[in-house]
C-alpha positions as CSV (number, residue, x, y, z in Angstrom):
1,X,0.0,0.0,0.0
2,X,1.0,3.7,-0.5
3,X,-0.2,7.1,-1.2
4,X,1.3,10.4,-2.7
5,X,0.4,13.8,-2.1
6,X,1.1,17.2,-1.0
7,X,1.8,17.1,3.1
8,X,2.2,19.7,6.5
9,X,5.1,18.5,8.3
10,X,4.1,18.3,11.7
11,X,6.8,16.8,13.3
12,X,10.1,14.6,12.9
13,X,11.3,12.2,15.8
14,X,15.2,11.4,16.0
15,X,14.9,7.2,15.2
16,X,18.5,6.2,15.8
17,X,21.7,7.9,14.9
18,X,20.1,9.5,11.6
19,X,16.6,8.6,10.8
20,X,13.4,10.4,12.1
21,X,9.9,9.1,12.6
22,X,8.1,12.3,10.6
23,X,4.4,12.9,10.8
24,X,2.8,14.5,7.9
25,X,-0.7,15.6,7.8
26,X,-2.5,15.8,4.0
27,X,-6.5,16.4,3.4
28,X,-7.2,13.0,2.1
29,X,-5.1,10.9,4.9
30,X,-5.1,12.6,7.6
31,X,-1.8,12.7,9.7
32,X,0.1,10.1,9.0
33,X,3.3,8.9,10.4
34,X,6.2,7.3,8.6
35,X,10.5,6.2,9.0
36,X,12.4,9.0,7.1
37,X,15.4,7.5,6.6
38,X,18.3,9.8,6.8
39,X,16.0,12.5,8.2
40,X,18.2,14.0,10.1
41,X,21.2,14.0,7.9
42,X,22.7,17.6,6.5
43,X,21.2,16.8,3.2
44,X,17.7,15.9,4.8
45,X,16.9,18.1,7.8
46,X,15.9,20.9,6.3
47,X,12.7,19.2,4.6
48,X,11.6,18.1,7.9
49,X,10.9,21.1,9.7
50,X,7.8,21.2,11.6
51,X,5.6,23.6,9.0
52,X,7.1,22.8,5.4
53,X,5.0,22.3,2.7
54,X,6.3,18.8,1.2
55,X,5.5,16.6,-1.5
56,X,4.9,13.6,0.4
57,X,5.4,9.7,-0.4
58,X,4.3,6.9,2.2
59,X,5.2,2.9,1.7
60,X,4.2,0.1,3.7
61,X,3.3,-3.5,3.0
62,X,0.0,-2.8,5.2
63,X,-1.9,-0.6,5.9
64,X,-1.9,-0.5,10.2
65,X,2.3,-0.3,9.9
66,X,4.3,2.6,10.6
67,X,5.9,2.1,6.9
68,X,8.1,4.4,5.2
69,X,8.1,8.0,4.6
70,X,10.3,10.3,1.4
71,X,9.2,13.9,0.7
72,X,10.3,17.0,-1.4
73,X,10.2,20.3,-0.7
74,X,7.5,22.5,-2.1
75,X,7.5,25.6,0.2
76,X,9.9,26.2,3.4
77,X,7.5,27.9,5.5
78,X,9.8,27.1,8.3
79,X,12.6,28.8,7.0
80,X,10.8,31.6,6.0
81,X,9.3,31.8,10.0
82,X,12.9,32.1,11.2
83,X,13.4,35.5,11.0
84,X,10.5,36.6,13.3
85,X,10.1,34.9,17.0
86,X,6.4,35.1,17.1
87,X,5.9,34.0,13.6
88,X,8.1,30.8,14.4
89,X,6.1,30.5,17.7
90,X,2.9,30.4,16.0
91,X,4.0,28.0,13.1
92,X,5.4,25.7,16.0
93,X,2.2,25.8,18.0
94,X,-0.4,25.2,15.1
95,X,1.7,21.9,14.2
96,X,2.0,20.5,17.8
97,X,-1.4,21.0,18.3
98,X,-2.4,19.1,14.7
99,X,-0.2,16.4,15.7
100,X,-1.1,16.0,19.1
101,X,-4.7,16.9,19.2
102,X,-6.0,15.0,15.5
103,X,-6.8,11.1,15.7
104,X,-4.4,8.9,13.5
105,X,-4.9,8.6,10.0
106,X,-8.1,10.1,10.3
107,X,-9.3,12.7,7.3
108,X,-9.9,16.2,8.4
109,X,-10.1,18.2,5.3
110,X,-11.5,21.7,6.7
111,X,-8.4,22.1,9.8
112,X,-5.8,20.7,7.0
113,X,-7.0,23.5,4.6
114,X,-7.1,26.0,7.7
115,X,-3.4,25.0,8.2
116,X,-2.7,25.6,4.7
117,X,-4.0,28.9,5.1
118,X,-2.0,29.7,8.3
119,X,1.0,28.9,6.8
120,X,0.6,30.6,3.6
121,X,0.0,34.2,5.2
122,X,2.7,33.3,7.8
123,X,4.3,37.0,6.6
124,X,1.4,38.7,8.3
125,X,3.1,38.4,11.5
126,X,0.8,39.3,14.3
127,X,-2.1,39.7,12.3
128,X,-2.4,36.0,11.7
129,X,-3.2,35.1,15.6
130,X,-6.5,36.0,15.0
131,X,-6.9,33.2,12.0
132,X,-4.7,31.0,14.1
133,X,-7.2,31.0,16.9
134,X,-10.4,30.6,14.8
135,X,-8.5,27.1,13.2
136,X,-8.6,26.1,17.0
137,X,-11.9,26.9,17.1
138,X,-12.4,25.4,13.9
139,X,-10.5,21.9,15.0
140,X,-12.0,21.6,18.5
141,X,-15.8,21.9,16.1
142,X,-14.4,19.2,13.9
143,X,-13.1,17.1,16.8
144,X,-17.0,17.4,18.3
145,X,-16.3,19.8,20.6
146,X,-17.6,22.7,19.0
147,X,-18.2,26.2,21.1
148,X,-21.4,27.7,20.4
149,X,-21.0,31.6,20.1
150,X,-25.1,31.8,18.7
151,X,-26.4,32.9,21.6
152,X,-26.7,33.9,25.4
153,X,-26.7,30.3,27.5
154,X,-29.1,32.2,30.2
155,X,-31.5,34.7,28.4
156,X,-31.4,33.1,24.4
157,X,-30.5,36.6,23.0
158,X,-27.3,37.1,20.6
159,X,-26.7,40.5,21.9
160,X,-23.8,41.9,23.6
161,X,-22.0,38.4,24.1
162,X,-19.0,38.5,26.3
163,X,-18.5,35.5,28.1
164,X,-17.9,31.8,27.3
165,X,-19.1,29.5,30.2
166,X,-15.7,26.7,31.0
167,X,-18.0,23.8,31.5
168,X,-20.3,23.9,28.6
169,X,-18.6,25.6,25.9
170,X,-22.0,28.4,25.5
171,X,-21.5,32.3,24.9
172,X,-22.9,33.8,27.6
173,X,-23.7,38.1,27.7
174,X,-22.5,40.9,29.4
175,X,-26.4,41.5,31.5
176,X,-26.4,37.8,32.0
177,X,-22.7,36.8,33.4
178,X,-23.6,38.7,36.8
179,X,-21.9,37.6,40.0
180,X,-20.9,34.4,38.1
181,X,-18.5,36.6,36.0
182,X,-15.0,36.0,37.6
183,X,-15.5,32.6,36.7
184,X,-16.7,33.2,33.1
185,X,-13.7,33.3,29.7
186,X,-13.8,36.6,27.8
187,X,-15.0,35.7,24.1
188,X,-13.4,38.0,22.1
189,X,-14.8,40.0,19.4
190,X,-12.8,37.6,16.7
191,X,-14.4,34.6,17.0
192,X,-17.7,36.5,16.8
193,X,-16.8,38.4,13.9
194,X,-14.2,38.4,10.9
195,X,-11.9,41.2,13.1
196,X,-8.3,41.1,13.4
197,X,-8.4,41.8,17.1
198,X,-5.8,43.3,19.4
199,X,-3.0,41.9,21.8
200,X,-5.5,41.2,24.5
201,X,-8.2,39.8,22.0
202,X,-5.1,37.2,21.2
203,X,-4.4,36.5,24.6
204,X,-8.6,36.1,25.5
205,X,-8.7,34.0,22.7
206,X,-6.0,31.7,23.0
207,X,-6.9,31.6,26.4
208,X,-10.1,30.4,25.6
209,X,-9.4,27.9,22.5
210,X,-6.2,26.3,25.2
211,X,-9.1,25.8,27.6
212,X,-11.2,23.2,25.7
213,X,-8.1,21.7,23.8
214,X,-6.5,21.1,27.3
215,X,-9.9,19.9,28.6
216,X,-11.1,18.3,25.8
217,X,-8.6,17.1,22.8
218,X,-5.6,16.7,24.9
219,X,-7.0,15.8,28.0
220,X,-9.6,13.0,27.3
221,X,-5.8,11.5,25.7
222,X,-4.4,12.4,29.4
223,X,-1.9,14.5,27.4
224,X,-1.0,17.8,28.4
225,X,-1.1,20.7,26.1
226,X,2.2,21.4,24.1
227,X,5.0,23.5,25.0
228,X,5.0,25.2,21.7
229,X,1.4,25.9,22.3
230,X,2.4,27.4,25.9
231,X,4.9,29.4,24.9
232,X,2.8,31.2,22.7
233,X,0.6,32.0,24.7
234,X,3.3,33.7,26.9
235,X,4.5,35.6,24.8
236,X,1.3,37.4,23.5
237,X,-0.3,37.5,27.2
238,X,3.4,39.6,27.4
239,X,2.8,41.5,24.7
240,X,-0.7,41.9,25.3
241,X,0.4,43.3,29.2
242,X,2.8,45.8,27.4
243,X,0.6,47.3,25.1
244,X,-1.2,48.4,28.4
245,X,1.4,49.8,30.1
């Protein structure tokens, strides 16, 4: 059995002195994961950074094995993230969370074209963490954990929505959140609304989407979120803090 097509490098494993198990992700196979051989070799490394856009070929005699993995370059988005610490942050985040949060060999066309997206505007900068967040959204939807943002949990109306309750995953609005508002998330305007946002938006919202990925896709796994995934939220709670100051 094998399959070819055009793949997201999620991640790549050291496997001995210098292969790599590499996990790919592509809309009709899901991720996938595979033995690069000499993946970690001078002449290889650099096509199996977490990001690239790759020209994928898996091998394997069946179907359930890990099988054999070969790719070629099509677009170095990791290289191109290098230059910029929060761009690299993001890139790194979005894959660990693909990889860790999405079942095995599972198709997930819509967060596979999402990631496309992502990593195609990666020159944005900044601008992109409000996409970046709404592919969380999008993902935790497609994993059956979808938030609903329609309308107020308590009073039914879809006016002034402001909260997000941590249990149930409902919007809930400014009148209605009352005393129980310490305990509520902020929903911020982006995920109501094709905005841009700004530093704190980023922050609320990542804050939010980390919530039911920790809870929900990583958690029900008894995985912890990623580091990659943490650290990005540091940094733009920090840059969301300085921006007030």
């Amino acid at each position: 059995m094998d399959w070819d097509a055009p793949a997201i490098v999620l991640e790549a494993r050291p496997y001995g002195e210098a292969d790599a198990v590499a996990t790919v992700m592509t809309q009709a196979h899901g991720t996938h994961r595979g033995l690069a051989r000499g993946g970690l070799s001078r002449g290889k490394a650099a096509i199996w950074q977490p990001g690239n856009i790759v020209q994928a070929r898996w091998v394997g005699r069946l179907a359930d094995q890990l099988g054999g993995i070969s790719a070629e370059l099509v677009h170095p988005a990791a290289a191109l993230a290098m230059d910029d610490p929060l761009t690299l942050e993001m890139l790194r985040a979005a894959c660990a969370v693909a990889e860790g949060a999405l079942p095995e060999r599972e198709p997930h066309p819509r967060v596979f074209g999402g990631l496309l997206h992502l990593l195609a505007h990666l020159s944005q900068g900044a601008a992109l963490l409000a996409d970046l967040i709404r592919w969380e959204a999008a993902l935790l939807a497609d994993l059956g954990y979808g938030l609903d943002f329609s309308a107020c949990a308590v009073t039914g109306s879809n006016a002034r929505l402001a909260f997000v309750s941590p249990r149930t995953g409902r919007a809930v609005s400014e009148e209605a959140a009352g005393e129980w508002r310490a305990r509520l998330l902020p929903l911020p305007v982006l995920l109501l609304h094709e905005e841009q946002g700004t530093p704190a938006d980023w922050r609320d919202g990542l804050k939010l989407t980390g919530h039911f990925l920790a809870r929900d896709a990583f958690g029900h796994h008894h995985r912890p979120l990623p580091p990659a995934r943490l650290a990005l939220y540091d940094r733009v709670a920090a840059l969301a803090q300085s921006e007030t100051a």
